[in-house]
N, C-alpha and C positions, 0 to 999 in steps of 0.2 A: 455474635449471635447468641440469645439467650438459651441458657442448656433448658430441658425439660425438668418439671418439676420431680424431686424424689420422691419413692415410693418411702411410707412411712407409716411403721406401725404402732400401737400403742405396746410399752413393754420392751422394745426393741431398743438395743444399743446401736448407736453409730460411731463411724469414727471421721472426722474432721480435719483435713489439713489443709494448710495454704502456705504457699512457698513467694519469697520475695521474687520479684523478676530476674531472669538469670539468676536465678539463687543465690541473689544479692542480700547480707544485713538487712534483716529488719528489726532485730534487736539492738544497738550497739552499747547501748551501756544496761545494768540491772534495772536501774528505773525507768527504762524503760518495757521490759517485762511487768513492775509493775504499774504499769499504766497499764497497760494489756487488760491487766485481769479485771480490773471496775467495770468497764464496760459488757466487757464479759457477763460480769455476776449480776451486770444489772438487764443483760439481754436475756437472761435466763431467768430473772425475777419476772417479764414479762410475760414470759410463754412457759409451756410445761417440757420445762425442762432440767434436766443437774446435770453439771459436769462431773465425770467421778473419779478422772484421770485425766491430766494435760502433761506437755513437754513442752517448753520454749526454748527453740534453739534458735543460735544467731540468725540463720535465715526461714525458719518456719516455728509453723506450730501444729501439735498434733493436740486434739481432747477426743475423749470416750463420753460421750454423754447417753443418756435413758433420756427418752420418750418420755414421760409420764400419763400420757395420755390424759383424756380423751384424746385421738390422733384428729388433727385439725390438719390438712393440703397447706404443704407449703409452709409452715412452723418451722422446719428446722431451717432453712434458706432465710425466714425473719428471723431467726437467735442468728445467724451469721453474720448476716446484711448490720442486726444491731449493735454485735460485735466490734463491723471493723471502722 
């Protein structure tokens, strides 16, 4: 079932995480961390967004990112969605 959209304000920090199933590896070697991040930088080149702090660990990831607003419904769920 699809969650509700988040509340999201211009200026406001979030924090982000996603956990492999059963907190299985989703990292298992360094290059694959950085594959991670292109996407990343390029989902956040699309929408108003920065990351200003991330963590890759073997089974998740956490980032802090700013809003930069304008705030636009449902932005931060498109930098995710183009993320993964």
């Amino acid at each position: 079932m699809p969650h509700k959209l988040r509340m999201e304000y211009e200026g406001a920090i979030y924090h982000v995480m996603s956990r492999g199933n059963r907190r299985a590896n989703i990292f298992r070697v360094e290059a694959d961390r950085e594959r991670f991040l292109g996407p990343l930088a390029e989902a956040c080149g699309k929408t108003q967004w920065e990351v200003h702090a991330y963590g890759l660990m073997r089974n998740r990831f956490d980032d802090a990112g700013l809003d930069r607003g304008p705030v636009t419904d449902g932005e931060l769920d498109v930098c995710i969605q183009l993320a993964e």
